[in-house]
C-alpha positions as CSV (number, residue, x, y, z in Angstrom):
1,X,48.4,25.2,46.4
2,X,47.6,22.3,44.1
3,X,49.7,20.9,41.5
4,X,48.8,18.8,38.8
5,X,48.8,17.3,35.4
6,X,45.1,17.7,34.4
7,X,46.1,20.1,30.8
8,X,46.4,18.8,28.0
9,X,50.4,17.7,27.1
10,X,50.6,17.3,31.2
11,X,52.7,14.6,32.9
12,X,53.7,14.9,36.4
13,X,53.5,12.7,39.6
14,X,53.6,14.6,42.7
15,X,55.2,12.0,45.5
16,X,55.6,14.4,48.6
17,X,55.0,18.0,49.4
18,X,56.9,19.6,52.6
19,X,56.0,23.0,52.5
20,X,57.5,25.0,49.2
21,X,59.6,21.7,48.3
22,X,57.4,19.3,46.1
23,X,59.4,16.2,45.0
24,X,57.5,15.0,41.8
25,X,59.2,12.5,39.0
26,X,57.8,12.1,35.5
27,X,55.1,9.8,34.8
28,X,56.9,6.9,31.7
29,X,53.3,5.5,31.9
30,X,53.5,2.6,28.9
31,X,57.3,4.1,28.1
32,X,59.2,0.9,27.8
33,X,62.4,3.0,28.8
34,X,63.8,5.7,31.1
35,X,62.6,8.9,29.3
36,X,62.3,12.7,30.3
37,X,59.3,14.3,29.2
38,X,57.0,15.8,32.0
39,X,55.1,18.9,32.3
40,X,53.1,20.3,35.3
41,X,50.7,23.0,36.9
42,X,50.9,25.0,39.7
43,X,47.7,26.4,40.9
44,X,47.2,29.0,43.8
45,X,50.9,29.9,44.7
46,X,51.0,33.4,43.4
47,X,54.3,35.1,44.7
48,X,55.2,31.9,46.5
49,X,58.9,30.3,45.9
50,X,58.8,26.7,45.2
51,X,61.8,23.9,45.0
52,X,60.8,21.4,42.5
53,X,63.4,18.0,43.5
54,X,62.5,15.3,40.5
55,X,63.2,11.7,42.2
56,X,63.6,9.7,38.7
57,X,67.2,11.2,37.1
58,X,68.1,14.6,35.6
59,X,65.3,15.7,33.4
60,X,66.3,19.1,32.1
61,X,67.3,20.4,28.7
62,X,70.7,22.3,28.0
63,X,69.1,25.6,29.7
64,X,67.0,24.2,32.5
65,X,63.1,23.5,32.8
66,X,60.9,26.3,30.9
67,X,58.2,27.9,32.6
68,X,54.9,30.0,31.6
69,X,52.6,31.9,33.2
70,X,50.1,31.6,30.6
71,X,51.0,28.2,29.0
72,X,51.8,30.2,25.3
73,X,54.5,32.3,26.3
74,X,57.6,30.3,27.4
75,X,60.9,31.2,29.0
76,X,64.0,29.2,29.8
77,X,65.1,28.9,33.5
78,X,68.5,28.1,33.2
79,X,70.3,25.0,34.2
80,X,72.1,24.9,37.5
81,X,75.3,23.2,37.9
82,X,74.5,21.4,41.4
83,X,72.1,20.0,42.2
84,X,71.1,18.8,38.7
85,X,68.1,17.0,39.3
86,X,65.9,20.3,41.2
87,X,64.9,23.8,40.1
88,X,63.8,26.7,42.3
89,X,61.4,29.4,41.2
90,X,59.6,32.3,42.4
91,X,56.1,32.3,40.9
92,X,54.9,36.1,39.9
93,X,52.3,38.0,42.6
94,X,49.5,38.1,40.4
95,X,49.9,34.5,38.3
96,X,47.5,32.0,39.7
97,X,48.1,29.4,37.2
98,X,51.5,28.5,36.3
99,X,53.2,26.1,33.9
100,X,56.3,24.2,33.8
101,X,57.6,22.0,31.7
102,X,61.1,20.3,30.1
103,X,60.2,22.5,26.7
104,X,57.7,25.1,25.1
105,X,54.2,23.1,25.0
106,X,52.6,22.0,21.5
107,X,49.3,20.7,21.5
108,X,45.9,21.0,19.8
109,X,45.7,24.5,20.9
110,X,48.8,25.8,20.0
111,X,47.7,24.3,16.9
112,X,44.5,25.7,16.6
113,X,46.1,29.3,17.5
114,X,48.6,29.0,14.3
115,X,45.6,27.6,12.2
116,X,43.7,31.3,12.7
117,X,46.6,33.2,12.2
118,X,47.2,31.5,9.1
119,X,43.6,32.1,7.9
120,X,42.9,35.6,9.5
121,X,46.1,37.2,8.6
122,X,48.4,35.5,6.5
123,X,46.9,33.0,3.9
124,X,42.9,33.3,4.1
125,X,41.7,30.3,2.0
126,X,44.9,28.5,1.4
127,X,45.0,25.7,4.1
128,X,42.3,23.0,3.8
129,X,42.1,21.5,7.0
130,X,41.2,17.8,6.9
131,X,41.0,14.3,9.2
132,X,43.7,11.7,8.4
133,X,41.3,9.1,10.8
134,X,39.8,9.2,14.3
135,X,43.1,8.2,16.8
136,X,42.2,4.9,19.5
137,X,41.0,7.6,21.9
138,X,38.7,8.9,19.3
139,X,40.2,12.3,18.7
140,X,40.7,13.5,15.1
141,X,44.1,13.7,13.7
142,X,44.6,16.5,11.6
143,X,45.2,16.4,8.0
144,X,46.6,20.2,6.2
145,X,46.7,20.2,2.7
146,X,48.1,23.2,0.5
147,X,46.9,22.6,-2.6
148,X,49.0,23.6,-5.9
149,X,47.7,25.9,-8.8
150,X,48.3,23.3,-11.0
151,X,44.9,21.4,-11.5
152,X,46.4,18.2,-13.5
153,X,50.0,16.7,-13.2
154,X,51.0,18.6,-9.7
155,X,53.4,17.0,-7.7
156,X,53.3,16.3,-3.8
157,X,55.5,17.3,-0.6
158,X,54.5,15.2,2.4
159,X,55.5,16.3,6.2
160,X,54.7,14.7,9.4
161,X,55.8,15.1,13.2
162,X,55.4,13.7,16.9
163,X,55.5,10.3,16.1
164,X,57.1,10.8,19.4
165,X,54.5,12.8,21.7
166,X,57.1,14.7,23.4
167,X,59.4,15.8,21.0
168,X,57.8,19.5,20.8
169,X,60.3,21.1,18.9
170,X,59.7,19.9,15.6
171,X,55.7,21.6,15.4
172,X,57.5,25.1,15.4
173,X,59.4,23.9,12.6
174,X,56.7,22.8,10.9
175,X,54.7,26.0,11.0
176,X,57.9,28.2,10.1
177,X,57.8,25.6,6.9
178,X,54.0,26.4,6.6
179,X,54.3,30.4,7.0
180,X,57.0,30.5,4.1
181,X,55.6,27.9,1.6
182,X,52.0,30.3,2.0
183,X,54.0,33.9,1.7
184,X,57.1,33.0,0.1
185,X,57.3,36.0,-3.4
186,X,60.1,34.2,-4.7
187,X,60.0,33.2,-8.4
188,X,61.0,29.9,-7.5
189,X,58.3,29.8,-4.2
190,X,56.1,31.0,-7.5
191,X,57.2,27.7,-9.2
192,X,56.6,25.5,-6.0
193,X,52.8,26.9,-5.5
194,X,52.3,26.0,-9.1
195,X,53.8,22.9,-9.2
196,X,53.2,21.1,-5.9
197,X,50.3,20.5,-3.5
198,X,51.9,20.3,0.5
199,X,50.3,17.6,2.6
200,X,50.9,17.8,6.5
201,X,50.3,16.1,9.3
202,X,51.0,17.7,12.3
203,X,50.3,14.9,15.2
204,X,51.1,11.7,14.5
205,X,50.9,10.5,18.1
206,X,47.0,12.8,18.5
207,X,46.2,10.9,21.7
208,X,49.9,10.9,23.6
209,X,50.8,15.1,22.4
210,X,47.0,15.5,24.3
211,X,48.0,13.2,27.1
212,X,51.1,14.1,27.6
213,X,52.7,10.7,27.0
214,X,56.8,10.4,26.2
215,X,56.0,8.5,23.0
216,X,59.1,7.1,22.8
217,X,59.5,3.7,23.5
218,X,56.0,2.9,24.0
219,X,55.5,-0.8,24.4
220,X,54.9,-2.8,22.4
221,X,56.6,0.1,20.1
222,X,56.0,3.5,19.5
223,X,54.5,5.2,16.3
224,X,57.9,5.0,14.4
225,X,58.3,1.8,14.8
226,X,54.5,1.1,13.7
227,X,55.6,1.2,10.1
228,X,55.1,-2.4,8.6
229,X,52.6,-4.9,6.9
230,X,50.4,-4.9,10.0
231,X,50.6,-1.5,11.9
232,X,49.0,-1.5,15.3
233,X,47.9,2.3,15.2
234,X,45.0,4.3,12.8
235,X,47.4,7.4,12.3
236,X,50.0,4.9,10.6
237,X,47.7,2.8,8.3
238,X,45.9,6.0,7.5
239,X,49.4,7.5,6.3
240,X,50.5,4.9,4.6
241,X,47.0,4.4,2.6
242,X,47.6,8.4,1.6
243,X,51.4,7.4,1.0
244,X,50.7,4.8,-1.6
245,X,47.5,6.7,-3.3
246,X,49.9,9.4,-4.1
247,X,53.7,7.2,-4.4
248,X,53.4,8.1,-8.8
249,X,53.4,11.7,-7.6
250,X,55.3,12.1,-4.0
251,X,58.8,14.3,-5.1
252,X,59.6,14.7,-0.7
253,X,59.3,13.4,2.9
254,X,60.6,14.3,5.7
255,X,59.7,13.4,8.9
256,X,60.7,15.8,11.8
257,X,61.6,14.4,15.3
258,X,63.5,16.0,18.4
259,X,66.6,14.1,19.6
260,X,67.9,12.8,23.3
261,X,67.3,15.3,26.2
262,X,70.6,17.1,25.5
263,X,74.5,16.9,25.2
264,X,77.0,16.4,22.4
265,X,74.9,15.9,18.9
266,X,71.4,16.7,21.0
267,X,72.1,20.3,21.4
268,X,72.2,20.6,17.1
269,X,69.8,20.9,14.3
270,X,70.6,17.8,12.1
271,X,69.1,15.3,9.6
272,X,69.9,11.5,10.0
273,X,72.0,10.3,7.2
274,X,70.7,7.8,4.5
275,X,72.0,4.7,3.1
276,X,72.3,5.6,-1.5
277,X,70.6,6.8,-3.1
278,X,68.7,8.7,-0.5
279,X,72.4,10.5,1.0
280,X,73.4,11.7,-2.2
281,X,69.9,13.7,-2.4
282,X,70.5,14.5,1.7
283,X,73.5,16.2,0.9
284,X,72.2,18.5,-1.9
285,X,69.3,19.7,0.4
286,X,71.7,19.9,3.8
287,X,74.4,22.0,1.4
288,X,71.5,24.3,0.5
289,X,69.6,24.7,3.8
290,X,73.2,25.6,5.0
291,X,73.5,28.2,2.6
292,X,70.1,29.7,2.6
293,X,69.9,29.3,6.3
294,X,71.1,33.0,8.4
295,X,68.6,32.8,11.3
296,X,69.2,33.2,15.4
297,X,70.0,29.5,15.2
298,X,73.2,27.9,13.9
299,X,72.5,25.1,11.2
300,X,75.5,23.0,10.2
301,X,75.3,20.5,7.8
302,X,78.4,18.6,9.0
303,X,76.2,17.5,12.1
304,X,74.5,15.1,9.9
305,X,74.9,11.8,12.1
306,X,76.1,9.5,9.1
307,X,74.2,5.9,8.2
308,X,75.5,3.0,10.5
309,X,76.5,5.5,13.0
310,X,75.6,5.1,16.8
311,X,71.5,4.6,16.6
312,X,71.3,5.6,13.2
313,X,70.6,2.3,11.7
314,X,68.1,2.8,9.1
315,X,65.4,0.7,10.7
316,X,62.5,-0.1,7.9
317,X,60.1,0.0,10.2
318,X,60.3,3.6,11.1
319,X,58.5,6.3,9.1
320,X,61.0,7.2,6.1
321,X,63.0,3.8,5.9
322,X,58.7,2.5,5.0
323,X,58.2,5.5,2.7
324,X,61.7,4.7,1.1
325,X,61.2,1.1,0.3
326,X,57.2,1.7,-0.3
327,X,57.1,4.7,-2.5
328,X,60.6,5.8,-4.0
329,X,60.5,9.6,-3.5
330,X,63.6,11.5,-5.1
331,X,63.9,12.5,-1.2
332,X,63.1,10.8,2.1
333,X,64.5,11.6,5.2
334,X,64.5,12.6,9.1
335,X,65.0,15.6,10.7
336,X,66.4,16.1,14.5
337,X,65.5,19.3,15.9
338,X,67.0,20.3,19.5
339,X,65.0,21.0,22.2
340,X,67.6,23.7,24.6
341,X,70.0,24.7,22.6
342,X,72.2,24.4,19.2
343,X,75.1,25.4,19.3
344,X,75.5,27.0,22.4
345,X,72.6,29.0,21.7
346,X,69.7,29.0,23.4
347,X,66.5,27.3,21.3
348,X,63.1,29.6,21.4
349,X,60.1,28.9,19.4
350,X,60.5,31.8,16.9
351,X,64.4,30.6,16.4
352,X,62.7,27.3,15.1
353,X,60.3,29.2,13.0
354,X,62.9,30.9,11.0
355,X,64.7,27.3,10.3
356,X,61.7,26.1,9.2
357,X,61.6,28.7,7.1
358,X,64.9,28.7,5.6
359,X,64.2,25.2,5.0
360,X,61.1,26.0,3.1
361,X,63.4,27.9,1.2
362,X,66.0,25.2,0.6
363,X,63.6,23.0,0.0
364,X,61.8,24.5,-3.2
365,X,65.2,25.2,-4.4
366,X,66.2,21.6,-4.1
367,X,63.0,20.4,-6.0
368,X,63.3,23.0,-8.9
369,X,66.8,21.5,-9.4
C-alpha cells in the first residue's frame, strides 16, 4: 500500500502507518496560519479498510472528508460525531487508486474536461481560450473570453477564482455561470451575448490549485492580498493590466472564493457586503439571484455578511476593494461559496452548477436594468 500526494491539487503528510491506521496531517507548507486543505492517494489497497487519524486539528467539512475512486466522481463520507479528527473507509475490491480529499478536486484537468464539453457539445467556437501570463512556476494561467456580437461599443463582465488554491467550490460555480451565459434562449440572455464580451479567469493561484497549496495566508500574503502598487505575483499584475485596459468599459466583477472550513455562516452561499455605493448595487443583484434562484441548493440573500462585520473589512488590497477604487464598475463584489453544505443540505458539484447558473441568470437581468 502506498499513500501519497504526488497528483496534482495533493497535500498530505503521512507521519506513521500501523497496519490499516495511517496518521497523516495536512501539509500548511508557506501557509502563515492553521488551515485545512489536504488531499491524498491511496494506492494498492483494493478492498482493504483503512483508519485515516489527522494529527494537526479537525479538518473536515460539514459532511466529512469526500472520497473518489476515480478522482472525477466525488462522494461525501459523512461526518462522525466522535472522534472528529479520523475517518474510516472501506476501499472498493476492484479500485486500485483511490482519492480522498476535504472537497471535490478542481484542477487543470477538471478544467480541461469542462473546456471539451463546452466545445464538443455545447458551444463549439464560442470560448476563446487564452494566457493571462506564465505563473512563477512557469505554468500558463488561463485566460476565457466570450466575446459579444457586438463588434464596436460592447461592454465587459469580468470573473475570477482561487485566489485561494483550495477553495474548490467556487470553479463549479464558475462553469454553471459559463454553461448558461453560452446556452441561455432568453431574450434578455439574447441582449447579454449582444451586448457584453465575458472575460474569465479561472486559476488565479495556477501554481498552488496544481500543487495543492492552502493559498490562504501564504506568507508574505496570499494572491488577495497581492492587490496594490507593487504586486508580488504575475497573475495579479497581469489582471490588473487587463482591468485597467478595459475600466471605460467593465459594467461587473465578481470575484468567487469559498469560506472557513464550516459552521454557522460557512455552511451558506453568500456575497460579502460592500461599503456605498457598491451595497446598494449588491442588494439589487442578491434580491434577484434570490428570486431567480430554485436549484438543490438554498440561496438566501439575508446571509449576506454586512460591511464592518466580523472579517469583512473591505481591505483595498484584496481583489474587488483594488477593482473598486481602480476601475469604478456599476458592480464589484465577492462571492462565498460553501464547501459541505448550505443550509443543511448537502453541497455536490452539480448543486453548484445550477447556482451558477441561476446567477447567470440574475446577473444579465441586473445589467439590462
Amino acid at each position: 500500500m502506498k499513500i501519497d500526494a504526488e497528483f496534482p491539487g495533493g497535500n498530505i503528510l503521512v507521519e506513521h502507518i500501523d497496519g490499516n491506521t495511517i496518521d497523516v496531517r495536512q501539509d500548511l507548507r508557506d501557509t502563515g496560519e492553521w488551515w485545512f486543505w489536504w488531499a491524498l492517494r491511496v494506492s494498492g489497497a483494493a478492498g482493504r479498510t483503512l483508519t485515516f487519524r489527522f494529527t494537526n486539528g479537525d479538518v473536515f467539512s460539514a459532511c466529512g472528508p469526500c472520497a473518489s475512486w476515480n478522482a472525477i466522481d466525488w462522494h461525501w463520507l459523512g461526518r462522525t460525531d466522535s472522534p472528529r479528527t479520523s475517518f474510516t473507509v472501506t476501499i472498493p475490491p476492484r479500485v486500485d487508486v483511490a482519492y480522498f480529499s476535504f472537497a471535490p478536486l478542481y484542477t487543470q484537468r477538471h478544467l480541461e474536461r469542462f473546456l471539451r464539453e463546452l466545445e464538443t457539445r455545447i458551444a463549439p467556437g464560442r470560448v476563446e481560450r487564452g494566457t493571462l501570463c506564465a505563473s512563477e512556476h512557469g505554468r500558463p494561467v488561463e485566460l476565457l473570453r466570450v466575446p459579444a456580437k457586438r463588434r464596436n461599443g460592447a461592454r465587459t463582465v469580468a470573473l475570477i477564482a482561487r485566489t485561494h488554491a483550495c477553495e474548490v467550490s467556487a470553479n463549479f460555480v464558475m462553469e454553471g455561470i459559463l454553461s448558461e451565459w453560452l446556452t441561455a434562449q432568453s431574450p434578455g440572455a439574447a441582449w447579454l451575448h449582444e451586448n457584453y464580451e465575458l472575460v474569465v479567469v479561472p486559476f488565479m493561484d495556477k501554481d498552488g490549485v496544481e500543487e495543492g497549496d492552502q493559498g490562504k495566508a501564504r506568507k508574505p500574503h496570499d494572491h488577495n492580498r497581492d492587490f496594490g502598487a507593487s504586486p508580488l505575483y504575475a497573475s495579479v499584475r497581469a489582471l490588473q493590466e487587463l482591468l485597467l485596459g478595459c475600466k471605460n468599459r467593465l459594467d461587473f466583477y465578481l470575484d468567487i472564493h469559498a469560506p472557513y472550513l464550516r459552521d454557522g455562516i460557512n455552511d451558506t452561499i453568500f456575497f460579502t457586503g460592500q461599503p456605498q455605493p457598491w451595497q446598494t448595487e449588491l442588494d439589487k443583484l442578491t434580491a434577484l439571484v434570490e428570486d431567480i434562484h430554485d436549484g438543490h441548493l438554498p440561496y438566501h440573500s439575508a446571509d449576506t455578511i454586512a460591511h464592518g462585520v466580523d472579517w469583512n473589512k473591505g481591505l483595498a488590497a484584496s481583489s474587488a476593494g483594488w477593482v473598486q477604487i481602480a476601475c469604478a464598475p456599476k458592480f464589484a463584489g465577492v462571492l462565498e461559496v460553501t464547501y459541505g453544505k448550505a443550509h443543511e443540505v448537502d453541497v455536490t458539484p452539480d448543486g453548484l452548477r445550477e447556482f451558477g447558473a441561476s446567477l447567470a441568470k440574475a446577473m444579465a437581468s441586473y445589467l439590462r436594468g
